[in-house]
Backbone as JSON Lines, residues from 0, in Angstrom:
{"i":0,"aa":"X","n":[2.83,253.1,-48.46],"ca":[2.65,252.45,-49.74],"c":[3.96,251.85,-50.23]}
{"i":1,"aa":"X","n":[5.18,252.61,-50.38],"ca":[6.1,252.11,-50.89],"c":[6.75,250.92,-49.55]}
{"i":2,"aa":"X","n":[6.24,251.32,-48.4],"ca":[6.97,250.0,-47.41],"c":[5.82,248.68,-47.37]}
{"i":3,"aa":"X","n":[5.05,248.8,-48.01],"ca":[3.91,247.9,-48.64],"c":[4.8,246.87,-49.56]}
{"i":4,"aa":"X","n":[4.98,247.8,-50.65],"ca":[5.72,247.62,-52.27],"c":[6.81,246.26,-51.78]}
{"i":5,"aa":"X","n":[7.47,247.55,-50.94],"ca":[9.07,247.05,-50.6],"c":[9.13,245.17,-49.69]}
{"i":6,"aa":"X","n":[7.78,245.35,-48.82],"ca":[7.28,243.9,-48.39],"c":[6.91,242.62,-48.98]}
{"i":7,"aa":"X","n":[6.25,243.34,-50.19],"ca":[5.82,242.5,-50.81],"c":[7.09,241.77,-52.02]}
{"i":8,"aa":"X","n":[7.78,242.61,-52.31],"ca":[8.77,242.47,-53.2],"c":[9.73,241.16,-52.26]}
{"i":9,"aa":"X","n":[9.95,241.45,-51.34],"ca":[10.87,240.85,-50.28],"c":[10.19,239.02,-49.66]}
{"i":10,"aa":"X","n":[8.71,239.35,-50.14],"ca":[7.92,237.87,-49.6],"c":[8.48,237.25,-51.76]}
{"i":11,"aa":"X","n":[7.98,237.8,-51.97],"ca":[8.43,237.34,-53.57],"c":[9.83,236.45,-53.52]}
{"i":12,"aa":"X","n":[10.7,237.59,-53.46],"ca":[12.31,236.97,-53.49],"c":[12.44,235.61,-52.42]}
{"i":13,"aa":"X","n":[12.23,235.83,-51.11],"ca":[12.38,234.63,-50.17],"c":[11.71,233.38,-50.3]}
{"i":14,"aa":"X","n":[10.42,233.84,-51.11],"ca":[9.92,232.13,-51.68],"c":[10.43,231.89,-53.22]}
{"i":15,"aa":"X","n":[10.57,232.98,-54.0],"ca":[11.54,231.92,-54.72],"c":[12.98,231.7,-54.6]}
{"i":16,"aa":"X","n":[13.66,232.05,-53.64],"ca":[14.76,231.93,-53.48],"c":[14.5,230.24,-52.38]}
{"i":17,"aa":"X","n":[13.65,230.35,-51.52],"ca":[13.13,228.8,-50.95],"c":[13.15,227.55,-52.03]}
{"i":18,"aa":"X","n":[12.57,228.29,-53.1],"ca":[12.46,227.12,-54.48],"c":[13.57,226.61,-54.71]}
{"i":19,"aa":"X","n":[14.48,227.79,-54.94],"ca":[15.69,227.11,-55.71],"c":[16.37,226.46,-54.95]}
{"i":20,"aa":"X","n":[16.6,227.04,-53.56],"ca":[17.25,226.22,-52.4],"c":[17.33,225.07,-51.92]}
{"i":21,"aa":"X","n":[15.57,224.81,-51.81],"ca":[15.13,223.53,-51.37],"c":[14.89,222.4,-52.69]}
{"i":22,"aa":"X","n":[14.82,222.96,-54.22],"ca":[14.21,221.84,-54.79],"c":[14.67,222.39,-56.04]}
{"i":23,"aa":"X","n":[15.87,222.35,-56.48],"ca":[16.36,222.96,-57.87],"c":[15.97,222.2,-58.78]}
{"i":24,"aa":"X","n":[16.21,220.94,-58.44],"ca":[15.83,219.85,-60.03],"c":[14.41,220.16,-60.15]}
{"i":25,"aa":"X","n":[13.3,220.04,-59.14],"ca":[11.82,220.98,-59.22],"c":[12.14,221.55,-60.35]}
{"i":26,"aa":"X","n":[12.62,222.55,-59.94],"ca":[12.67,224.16,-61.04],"c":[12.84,223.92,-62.04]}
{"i":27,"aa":"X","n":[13.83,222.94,-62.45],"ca":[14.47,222.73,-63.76],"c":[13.26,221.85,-64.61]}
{"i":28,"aa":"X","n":[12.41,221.14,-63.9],"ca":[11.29,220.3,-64.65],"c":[10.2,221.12,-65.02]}
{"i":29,"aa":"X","n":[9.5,221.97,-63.27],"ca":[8.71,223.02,-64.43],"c":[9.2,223.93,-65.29]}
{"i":30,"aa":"X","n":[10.55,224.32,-65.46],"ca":[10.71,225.2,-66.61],"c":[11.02,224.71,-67.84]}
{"i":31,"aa":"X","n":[11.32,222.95,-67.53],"ca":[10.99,222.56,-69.19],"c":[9.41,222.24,-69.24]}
{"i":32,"aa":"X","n":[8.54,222.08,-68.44],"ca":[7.29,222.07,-69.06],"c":[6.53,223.13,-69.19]}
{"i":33,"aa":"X","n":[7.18,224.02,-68.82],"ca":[6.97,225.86,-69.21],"c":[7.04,225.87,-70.83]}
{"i":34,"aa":"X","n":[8.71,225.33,-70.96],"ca":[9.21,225.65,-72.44],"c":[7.92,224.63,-73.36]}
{"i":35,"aa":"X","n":[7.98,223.25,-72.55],"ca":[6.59,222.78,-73.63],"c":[5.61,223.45,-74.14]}
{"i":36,"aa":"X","n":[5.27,224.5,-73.48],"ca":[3.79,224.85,-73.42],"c":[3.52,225.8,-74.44]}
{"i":37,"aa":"X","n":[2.57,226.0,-75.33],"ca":[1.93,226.78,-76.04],"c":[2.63,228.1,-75.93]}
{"i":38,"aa":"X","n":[3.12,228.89,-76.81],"ca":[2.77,230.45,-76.17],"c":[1.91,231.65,-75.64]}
{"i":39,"aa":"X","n":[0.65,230.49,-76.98],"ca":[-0.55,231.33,-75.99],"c":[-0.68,231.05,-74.45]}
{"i":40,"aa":"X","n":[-0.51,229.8,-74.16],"ca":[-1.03,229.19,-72.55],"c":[-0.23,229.45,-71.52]}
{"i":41,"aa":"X","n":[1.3,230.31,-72.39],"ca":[1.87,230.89,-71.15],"c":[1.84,232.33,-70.83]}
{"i":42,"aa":"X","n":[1.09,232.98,-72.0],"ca":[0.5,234.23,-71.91],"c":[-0.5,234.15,-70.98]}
{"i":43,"aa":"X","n":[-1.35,233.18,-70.97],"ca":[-2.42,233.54,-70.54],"c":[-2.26,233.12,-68.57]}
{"i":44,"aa":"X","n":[-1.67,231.91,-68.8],"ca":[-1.14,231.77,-67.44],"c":[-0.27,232.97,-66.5]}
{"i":45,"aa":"X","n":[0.58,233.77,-67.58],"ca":[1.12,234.98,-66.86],"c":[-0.35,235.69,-66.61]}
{"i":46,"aa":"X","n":[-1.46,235.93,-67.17],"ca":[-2.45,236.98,-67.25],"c":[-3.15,236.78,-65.8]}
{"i":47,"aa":"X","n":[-3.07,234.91,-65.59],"ca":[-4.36,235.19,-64.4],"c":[-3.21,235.26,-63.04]}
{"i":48,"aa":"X","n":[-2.03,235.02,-63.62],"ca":[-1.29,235.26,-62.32],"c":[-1.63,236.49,-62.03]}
{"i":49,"aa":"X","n":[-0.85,237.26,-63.23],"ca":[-1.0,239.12,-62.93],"c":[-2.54,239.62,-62.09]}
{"i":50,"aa":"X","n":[-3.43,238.72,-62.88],"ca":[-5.14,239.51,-61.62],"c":[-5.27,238.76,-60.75]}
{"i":51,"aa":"X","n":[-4.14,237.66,-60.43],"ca":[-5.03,237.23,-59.12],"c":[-3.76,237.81,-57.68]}
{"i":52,"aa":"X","n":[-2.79,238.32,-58.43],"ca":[-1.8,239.07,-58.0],"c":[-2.57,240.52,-57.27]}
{"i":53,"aa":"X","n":[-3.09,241.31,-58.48],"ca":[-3.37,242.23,-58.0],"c":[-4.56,242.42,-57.09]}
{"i":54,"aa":"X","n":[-5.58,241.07,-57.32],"ca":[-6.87,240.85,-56.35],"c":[-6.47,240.9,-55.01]}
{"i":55,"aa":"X","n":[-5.66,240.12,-54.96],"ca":[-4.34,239.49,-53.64],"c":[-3.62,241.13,-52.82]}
{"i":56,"aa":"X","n":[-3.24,241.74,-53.64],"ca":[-2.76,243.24,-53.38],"c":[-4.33,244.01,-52.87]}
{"i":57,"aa":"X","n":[-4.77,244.17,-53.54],"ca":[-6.14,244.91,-53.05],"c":[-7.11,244.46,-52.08]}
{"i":58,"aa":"X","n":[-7.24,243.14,-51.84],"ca":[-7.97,242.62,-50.55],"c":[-6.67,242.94,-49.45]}
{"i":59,"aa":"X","n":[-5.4,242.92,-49.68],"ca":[-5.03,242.98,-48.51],"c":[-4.78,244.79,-48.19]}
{"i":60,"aa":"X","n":[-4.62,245.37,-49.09],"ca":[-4.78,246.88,-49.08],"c":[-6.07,247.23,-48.07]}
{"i":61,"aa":"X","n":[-7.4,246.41,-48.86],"ca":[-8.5,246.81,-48.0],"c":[-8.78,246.11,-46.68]}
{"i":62,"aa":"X","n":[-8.02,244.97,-46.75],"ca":[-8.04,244.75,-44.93],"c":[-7.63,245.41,-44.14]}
{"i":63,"aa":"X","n":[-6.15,245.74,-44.21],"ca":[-5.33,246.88,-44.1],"c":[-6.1,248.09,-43.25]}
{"i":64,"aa":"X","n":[-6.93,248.54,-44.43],"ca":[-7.8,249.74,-44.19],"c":[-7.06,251.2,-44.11]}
């Protein structure tokens, strides 16, 4: 479980560390159209990240087996 954790943490860092590498001015545009955005709509955008995060964790848990 925790060398699960520790994998997943590590696919995280290397694609956004790809982001910044390969396409910084990218970054810098969606995070001013981040700052545009509603606060509700970036709540809620964190929300379906967070379940489609954890859907993503649990189908692969249960492929896993």
């Amino acid at each position: 479980m925790v060398g699960t954790l520790l994998m997943a943490l590590g696919l995280v860092l290397c694609l956004e560390g790809l982001v910044m590498a390969l396409a910084p001015s990218r970054l810098e545009d969606l995070l001013e159209t981040l700052r545009a955005m509603p606060i509700e709509a970036r709540r809620l955008l964190g929300l379906i990240a967070v379940v489609a995060g954890a859907a993503l964790f649990t189908l692969a848990h249960l492929l896993a087996g």
